[in-house]
N, CA, C, O and CB atoms as a CASP TS submission, in Angstrom:
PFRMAT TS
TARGET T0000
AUTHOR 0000-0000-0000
METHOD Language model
MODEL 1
PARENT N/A
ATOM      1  N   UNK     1     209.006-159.203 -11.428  1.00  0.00           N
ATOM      2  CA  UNK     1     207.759-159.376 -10.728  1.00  0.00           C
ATOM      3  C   UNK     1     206.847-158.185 -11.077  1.00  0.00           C
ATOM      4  O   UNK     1     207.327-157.186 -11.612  1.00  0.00           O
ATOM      5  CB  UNK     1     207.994-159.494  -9.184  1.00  0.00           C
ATOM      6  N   UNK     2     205.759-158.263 -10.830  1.00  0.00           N
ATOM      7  CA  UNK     2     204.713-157.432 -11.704  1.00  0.00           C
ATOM      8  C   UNK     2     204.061-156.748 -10.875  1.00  0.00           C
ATOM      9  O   UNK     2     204.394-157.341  -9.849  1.00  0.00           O
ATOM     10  CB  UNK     2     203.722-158.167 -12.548  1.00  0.00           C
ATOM     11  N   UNK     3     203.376-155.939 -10.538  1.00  0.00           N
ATOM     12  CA  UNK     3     203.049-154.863  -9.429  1.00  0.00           C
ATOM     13  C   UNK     3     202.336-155.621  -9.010  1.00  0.00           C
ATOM     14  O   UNK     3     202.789-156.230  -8.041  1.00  0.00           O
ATOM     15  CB  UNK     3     202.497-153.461  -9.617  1.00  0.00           C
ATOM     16  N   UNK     4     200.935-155.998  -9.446  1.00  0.00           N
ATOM     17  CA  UNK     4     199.834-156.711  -9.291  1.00  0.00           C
ATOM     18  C   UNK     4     200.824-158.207  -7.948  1.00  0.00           C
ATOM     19  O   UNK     4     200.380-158.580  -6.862  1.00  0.00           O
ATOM     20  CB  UNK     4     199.097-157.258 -11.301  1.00  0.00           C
ATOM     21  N   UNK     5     201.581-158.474  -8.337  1.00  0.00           N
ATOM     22  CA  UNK     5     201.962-159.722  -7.968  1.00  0.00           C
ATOM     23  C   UNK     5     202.901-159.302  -6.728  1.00  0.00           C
ATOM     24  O   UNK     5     203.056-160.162  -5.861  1.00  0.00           O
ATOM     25  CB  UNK     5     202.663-160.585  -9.205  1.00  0.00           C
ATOM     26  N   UNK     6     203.604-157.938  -6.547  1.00  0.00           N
ATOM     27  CA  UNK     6     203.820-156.994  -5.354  1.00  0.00           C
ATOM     28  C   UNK     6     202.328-157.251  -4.776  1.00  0.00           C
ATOM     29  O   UNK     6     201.976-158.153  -4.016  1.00  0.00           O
ATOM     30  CB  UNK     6     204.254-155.210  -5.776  1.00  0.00           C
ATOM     31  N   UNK     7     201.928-156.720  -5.067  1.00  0.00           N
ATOM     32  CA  UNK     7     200.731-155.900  -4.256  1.00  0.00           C
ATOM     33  C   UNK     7     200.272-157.708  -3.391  1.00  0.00           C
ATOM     34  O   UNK     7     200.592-158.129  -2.279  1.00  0.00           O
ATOM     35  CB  UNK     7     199.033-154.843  -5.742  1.00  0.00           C
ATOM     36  N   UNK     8     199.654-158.196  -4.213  1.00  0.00           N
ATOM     37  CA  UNK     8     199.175-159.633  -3.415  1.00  0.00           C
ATOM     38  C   UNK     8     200.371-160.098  -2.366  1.00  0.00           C
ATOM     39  O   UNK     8     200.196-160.498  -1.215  1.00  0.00           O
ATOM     40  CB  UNK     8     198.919-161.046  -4.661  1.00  0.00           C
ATOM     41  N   UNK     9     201.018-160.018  -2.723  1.00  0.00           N
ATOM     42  CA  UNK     9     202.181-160.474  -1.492  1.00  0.00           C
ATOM     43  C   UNK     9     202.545-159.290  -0.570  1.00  0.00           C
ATOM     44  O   UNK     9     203.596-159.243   0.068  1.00  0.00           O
ATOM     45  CB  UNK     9     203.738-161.009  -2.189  1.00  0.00           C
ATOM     46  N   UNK    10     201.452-158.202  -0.551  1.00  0.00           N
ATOM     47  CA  UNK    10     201.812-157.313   0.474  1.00  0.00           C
ATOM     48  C   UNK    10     203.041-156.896   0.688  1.00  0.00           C
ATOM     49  O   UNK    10     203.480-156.872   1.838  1.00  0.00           O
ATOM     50  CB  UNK    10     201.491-157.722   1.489  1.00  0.00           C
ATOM     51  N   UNK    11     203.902-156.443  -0.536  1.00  0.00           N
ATOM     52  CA  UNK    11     204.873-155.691  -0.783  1.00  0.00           C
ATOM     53  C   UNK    11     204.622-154.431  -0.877  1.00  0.00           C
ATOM     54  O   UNK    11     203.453-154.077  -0.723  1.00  0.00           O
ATOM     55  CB  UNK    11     205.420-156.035  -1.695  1.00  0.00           C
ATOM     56  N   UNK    12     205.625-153.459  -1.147  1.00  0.00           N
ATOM     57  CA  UNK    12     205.403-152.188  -1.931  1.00  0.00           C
ATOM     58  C   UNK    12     205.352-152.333  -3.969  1.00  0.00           C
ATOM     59  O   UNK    12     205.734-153.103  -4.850  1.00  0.00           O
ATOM     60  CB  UNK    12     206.880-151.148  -1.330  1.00  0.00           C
ATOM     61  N   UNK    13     204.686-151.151  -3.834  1.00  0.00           N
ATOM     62  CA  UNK    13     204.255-151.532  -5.306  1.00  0.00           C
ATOM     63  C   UNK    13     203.596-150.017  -5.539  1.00  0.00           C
ATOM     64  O   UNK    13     203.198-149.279  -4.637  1.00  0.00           O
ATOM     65  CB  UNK    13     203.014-153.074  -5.490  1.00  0.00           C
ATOM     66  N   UNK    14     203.581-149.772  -6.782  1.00  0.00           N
ATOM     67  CA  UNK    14     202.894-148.551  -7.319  1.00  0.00           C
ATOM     68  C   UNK    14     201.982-148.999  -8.483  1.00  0.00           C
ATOM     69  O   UNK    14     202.406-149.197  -9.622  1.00  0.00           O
ATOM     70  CB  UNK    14     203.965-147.435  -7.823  1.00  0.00           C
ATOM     71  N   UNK    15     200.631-149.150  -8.085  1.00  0.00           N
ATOM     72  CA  UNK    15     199.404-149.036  -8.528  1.00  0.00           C
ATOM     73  C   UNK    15     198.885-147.909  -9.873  1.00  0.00           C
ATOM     74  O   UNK    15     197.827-147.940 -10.502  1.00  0.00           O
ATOM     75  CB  UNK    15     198.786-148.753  -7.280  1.00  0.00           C
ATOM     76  N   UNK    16     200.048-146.955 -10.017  1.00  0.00           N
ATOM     77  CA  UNK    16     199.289-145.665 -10.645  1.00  0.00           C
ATOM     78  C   UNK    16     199.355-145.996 -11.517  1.00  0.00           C
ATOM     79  O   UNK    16     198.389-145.886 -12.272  1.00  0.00           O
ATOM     80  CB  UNK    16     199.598-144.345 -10.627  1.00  0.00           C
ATOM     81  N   UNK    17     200.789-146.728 -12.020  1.00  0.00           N
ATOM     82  CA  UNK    17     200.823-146.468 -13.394  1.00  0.00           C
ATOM     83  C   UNK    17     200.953-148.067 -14.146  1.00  0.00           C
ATOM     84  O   UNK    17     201.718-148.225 -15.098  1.00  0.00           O
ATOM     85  CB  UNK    17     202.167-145.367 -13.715  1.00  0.00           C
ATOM     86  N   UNK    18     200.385-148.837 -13.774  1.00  0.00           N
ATOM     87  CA  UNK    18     200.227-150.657 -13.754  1.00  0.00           C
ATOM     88  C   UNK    18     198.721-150.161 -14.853  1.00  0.00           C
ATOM     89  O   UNK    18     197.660-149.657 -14.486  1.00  0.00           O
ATOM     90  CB  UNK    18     199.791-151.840 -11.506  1.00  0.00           C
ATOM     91  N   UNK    19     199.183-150.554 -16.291  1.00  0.00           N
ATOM     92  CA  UNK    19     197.686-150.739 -16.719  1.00  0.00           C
ATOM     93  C   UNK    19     196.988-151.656 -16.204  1.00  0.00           C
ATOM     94  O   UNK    19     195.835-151.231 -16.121  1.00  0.00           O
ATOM     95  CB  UNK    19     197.497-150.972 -17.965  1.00  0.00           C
ATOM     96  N   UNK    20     197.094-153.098 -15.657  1.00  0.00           N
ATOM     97  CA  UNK    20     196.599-154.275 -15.437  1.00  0.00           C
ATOM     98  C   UNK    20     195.589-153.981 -13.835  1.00  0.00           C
ATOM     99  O   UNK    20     194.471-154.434 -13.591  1.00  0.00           O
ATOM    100  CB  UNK    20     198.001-155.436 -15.400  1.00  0.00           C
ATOM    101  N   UNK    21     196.668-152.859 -12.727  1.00  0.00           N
ATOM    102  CA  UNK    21     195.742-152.413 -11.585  1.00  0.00           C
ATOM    103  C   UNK    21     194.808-151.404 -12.137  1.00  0.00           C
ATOM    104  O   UNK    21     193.580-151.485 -12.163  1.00  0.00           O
ATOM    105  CB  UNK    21     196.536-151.786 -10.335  1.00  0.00           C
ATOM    106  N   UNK    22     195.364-150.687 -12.464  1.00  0.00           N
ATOM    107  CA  UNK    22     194.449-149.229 -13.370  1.00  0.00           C
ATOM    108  C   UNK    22     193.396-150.112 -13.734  1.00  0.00           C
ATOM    109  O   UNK    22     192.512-149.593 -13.053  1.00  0.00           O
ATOM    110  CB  UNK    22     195.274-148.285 -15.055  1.00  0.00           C
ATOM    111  N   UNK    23     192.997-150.795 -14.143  1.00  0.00           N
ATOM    112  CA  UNK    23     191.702-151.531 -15.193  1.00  0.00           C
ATOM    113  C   UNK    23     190.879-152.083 -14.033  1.00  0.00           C
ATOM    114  O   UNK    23     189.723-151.679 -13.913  1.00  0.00           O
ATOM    115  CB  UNK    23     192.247-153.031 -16.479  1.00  0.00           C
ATOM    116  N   UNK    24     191.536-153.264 -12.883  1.00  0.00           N
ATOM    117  CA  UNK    24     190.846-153.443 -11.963  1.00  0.00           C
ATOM    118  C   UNK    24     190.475-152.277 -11.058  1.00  0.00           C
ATOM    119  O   UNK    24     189.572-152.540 -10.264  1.00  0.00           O
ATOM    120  CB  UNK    24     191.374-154.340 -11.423  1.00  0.00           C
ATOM    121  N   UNK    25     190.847-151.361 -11.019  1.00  0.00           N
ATOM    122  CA  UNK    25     190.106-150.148  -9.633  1.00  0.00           C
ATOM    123  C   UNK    25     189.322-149.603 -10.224  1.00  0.00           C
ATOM    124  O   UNK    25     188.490-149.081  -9.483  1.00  0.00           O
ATOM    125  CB  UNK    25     190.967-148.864  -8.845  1.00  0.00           C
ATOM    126  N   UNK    26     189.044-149.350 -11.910  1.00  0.00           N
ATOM    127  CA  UNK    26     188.642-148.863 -12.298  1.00  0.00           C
ATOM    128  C   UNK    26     187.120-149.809 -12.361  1.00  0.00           C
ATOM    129  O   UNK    26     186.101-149.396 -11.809  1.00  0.00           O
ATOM    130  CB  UNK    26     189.469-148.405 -13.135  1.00  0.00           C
ATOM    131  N   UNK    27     187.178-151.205 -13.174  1.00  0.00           N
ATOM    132  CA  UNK    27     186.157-151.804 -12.740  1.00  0.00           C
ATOM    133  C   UNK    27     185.540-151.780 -11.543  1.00  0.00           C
ATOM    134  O   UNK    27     184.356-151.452 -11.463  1.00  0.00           O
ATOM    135  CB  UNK    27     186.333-152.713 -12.911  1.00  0.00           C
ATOM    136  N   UNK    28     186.336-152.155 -10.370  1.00  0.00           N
ATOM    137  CA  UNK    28     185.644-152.461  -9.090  1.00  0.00           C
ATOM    138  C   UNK    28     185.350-150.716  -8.572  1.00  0.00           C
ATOM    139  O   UNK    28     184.776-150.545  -7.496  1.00  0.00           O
ATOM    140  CB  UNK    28     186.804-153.568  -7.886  1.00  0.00           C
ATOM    141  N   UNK    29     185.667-149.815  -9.185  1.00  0.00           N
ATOM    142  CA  UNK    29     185.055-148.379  -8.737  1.00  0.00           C
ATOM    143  C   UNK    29     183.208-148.360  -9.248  1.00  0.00           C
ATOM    144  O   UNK    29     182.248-148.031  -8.551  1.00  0.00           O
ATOM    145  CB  UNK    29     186.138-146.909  -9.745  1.00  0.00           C
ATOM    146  N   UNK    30     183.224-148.892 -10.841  1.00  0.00           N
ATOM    147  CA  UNK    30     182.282-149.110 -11.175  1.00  0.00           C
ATOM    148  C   UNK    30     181.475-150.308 -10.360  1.00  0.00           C
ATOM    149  O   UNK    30     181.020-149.909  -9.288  1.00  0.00           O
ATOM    150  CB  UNK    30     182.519-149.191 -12.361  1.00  0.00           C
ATOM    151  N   UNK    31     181.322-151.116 -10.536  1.00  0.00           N
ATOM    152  CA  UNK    31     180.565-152.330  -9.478  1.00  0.00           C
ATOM    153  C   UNK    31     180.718-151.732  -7.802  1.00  0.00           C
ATOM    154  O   UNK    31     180.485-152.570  -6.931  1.00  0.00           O
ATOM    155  CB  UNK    31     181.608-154.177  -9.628  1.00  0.00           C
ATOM    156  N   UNK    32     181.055-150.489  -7.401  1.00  0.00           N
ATOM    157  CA  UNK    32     181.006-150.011  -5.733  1.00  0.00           C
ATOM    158  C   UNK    32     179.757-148.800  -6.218  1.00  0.00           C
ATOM    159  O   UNK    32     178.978-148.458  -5.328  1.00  0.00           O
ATOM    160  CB  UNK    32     182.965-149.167  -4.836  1.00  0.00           C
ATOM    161  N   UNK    33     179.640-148.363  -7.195  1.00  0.00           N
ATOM    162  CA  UNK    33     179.003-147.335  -7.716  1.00  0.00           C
ATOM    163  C   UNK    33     177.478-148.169  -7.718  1.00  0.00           C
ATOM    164  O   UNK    33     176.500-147.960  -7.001  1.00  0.00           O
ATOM    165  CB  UNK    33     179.718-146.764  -9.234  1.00  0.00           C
ATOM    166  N   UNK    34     177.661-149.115  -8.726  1.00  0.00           N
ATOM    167  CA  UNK    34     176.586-149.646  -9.075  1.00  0.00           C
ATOM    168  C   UNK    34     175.474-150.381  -7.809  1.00  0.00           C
ATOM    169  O   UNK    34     174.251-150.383  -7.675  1.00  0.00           O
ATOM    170  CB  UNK    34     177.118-150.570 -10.074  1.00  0.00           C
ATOM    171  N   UNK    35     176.616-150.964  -7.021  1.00  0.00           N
ATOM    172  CA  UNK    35     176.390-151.630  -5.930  1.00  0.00           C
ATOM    173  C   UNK    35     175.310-150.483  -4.665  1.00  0.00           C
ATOM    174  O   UNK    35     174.297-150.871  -4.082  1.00  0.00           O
ATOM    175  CB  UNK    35     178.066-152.108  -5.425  1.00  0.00           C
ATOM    176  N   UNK    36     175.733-149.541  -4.588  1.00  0.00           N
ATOM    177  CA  UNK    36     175.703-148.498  -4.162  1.00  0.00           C
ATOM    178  C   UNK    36     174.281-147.413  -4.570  1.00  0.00           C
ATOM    179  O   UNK    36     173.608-146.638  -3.890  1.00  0.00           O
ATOM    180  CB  UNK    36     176.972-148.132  -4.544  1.00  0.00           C
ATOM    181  N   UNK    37     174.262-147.694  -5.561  1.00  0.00           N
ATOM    182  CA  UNK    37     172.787-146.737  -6.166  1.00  0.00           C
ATOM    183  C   UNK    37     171.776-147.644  -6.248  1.00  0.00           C
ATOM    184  O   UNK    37     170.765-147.374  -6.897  1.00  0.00           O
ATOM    185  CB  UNK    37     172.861-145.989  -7.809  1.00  0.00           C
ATOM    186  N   UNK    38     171.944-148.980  -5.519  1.00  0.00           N
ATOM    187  CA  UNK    38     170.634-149.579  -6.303  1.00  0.00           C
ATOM    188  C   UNK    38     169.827-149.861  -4.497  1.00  0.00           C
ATOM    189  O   UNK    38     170.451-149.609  -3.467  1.00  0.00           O
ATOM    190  CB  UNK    38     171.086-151.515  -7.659  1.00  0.00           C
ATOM    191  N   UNK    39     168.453-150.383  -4.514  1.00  0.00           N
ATOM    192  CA  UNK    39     168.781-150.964  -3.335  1.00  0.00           C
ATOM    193  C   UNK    39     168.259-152.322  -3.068  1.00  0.00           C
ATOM    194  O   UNK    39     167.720-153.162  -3.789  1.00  0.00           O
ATOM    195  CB  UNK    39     168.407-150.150  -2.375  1.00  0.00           C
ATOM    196  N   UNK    40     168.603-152.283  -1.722  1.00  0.00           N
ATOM    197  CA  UNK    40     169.055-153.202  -1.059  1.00  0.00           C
ATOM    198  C   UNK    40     168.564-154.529  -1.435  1.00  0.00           C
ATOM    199  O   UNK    40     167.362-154.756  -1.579  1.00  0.00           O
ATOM    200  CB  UNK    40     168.862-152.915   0.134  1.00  0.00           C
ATOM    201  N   UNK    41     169.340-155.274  -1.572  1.00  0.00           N
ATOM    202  CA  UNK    41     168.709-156.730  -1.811  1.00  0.00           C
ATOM    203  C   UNK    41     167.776-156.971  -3.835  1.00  0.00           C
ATOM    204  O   UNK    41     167.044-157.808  -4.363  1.00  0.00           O
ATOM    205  CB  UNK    41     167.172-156.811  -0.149  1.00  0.00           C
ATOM    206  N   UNK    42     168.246-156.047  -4.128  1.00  0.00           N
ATOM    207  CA  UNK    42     167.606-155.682  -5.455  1.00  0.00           C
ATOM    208  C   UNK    42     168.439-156.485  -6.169  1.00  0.00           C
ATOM    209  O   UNK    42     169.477-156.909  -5.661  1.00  0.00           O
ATOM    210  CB  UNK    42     167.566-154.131  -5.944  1.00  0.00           C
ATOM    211  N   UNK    43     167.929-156.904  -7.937  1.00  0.00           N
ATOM    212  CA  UNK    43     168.532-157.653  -8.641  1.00  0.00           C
ATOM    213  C   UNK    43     170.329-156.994  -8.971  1.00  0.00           C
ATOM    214  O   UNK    43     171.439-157.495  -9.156  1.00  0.00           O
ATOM    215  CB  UNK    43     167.488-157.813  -9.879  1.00  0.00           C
ATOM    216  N   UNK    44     169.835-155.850  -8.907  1.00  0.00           N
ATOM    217  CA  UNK    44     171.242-154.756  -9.608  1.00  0.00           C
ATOM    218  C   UNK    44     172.185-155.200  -8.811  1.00  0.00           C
ATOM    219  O   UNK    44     173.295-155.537  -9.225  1.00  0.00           O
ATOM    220  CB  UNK    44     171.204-152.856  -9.472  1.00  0.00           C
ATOM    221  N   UNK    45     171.684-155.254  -7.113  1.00  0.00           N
ATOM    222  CA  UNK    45     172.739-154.896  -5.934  1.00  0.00           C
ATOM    223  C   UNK    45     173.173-156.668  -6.098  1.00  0.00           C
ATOM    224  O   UNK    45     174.138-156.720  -5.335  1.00  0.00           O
ATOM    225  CB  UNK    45     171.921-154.134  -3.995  1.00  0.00           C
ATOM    226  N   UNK    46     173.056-157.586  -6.459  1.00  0.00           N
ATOM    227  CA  UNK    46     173.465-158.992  -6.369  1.00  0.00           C
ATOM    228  C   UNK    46     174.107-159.052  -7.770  1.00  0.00           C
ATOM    229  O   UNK    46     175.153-159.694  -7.857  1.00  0.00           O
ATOM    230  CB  UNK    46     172.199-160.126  -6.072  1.00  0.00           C
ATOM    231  N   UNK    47     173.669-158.529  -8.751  1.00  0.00           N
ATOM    232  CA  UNK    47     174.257-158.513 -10.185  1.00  0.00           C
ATOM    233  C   UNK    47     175.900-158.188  -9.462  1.00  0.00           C
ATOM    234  O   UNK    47     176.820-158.968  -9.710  1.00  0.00           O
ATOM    235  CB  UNK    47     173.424-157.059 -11.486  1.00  0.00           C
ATOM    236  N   UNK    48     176.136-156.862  -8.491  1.00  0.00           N
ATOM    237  CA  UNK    48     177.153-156.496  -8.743  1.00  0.00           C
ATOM    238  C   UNK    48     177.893-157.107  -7.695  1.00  0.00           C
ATOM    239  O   UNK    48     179.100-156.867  -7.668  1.00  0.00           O
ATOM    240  CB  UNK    48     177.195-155.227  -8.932  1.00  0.00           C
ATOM    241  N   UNK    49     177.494-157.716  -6.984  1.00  0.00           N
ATOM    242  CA  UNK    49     177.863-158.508  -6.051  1.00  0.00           C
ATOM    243  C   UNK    49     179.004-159.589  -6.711  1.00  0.00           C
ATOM    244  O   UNK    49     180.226-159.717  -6.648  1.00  0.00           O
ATOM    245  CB  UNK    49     176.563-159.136  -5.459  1.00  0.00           C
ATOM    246  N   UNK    50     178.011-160.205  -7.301  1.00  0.00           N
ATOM    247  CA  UNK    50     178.753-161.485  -8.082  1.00  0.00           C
ATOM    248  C   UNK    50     179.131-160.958  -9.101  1.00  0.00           C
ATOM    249  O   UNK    50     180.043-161.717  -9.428  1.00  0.00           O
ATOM    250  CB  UNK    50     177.970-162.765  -8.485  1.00  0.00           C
ATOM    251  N   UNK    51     179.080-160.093  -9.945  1.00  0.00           N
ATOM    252  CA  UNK    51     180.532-159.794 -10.736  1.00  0.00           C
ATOM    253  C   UNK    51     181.624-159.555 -10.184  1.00  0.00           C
ATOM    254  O   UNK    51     182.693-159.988 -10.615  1.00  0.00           O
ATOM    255  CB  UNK    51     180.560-158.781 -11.497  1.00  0.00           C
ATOM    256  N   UNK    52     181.478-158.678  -8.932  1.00  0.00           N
ATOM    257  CA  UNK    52     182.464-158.457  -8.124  1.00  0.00           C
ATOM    258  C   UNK    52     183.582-160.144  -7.821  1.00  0.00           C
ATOM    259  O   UNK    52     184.699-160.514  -8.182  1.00  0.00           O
ATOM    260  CB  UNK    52     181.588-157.772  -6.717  1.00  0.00           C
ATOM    261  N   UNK    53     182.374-160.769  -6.911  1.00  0.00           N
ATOM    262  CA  UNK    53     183.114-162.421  -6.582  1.00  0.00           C
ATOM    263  C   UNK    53     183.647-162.882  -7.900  1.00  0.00           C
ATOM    264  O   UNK    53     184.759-163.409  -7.926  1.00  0.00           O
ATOM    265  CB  UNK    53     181.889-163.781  -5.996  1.00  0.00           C
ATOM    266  N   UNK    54     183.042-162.750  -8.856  1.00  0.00           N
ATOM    267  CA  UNK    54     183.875-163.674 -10.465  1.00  0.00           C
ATOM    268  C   UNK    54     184.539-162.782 -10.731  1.00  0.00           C
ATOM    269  O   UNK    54     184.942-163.055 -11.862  1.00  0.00           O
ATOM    270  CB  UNK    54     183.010-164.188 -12.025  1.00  0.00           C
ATOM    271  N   UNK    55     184.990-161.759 -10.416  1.00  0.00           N
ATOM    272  CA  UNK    55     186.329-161.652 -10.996  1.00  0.00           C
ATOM    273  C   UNK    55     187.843-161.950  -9.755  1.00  0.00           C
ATOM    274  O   UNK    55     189.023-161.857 -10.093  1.00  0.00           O
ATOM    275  CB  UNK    55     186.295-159.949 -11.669  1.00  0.00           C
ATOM    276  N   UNK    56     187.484-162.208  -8.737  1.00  0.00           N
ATOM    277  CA  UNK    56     188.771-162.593  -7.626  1.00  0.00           C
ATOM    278  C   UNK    56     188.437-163.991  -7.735  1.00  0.00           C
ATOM    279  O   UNK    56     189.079-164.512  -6.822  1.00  0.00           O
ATOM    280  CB  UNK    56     188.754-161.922  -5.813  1.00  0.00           C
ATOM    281  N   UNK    57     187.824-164.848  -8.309  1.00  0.00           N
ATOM    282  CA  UNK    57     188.374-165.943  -8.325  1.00  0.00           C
ATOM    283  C   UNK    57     189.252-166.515  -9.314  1.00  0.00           C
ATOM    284  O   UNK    57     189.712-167.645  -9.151  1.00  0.00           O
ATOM    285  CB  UNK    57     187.587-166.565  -8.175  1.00  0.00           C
TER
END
């Protein structure tokens, strides 16, 4: 079983060293950043919105 697949089933799991989590925190650090400097209701802040939603589906 694969960390990623721990982690969703609310197991224990170690995140640090999972390239596959590493890549997602790292994206979604970027899109909280982006989300974050722009404002409110702005094209940027919905850009990152919905990249955010397309990638958990």
């Amino acid at each position: 079983m694969t960390e990623k697949e721990k982690m969703l089933k609310g197991e224990w799991h170690n995140a640090n060293f999972d390239e596959t989590l590493l890549k997602e925190r790292q994206k979604a650090e970027l899109l909280c950043y982006d989300f974050n400097m722009s404002k409110p209701g702005s094209r940027e802040q919905i850009s990152a919105l919905t990249k955010l939603y397309q990638s958990k589906c």
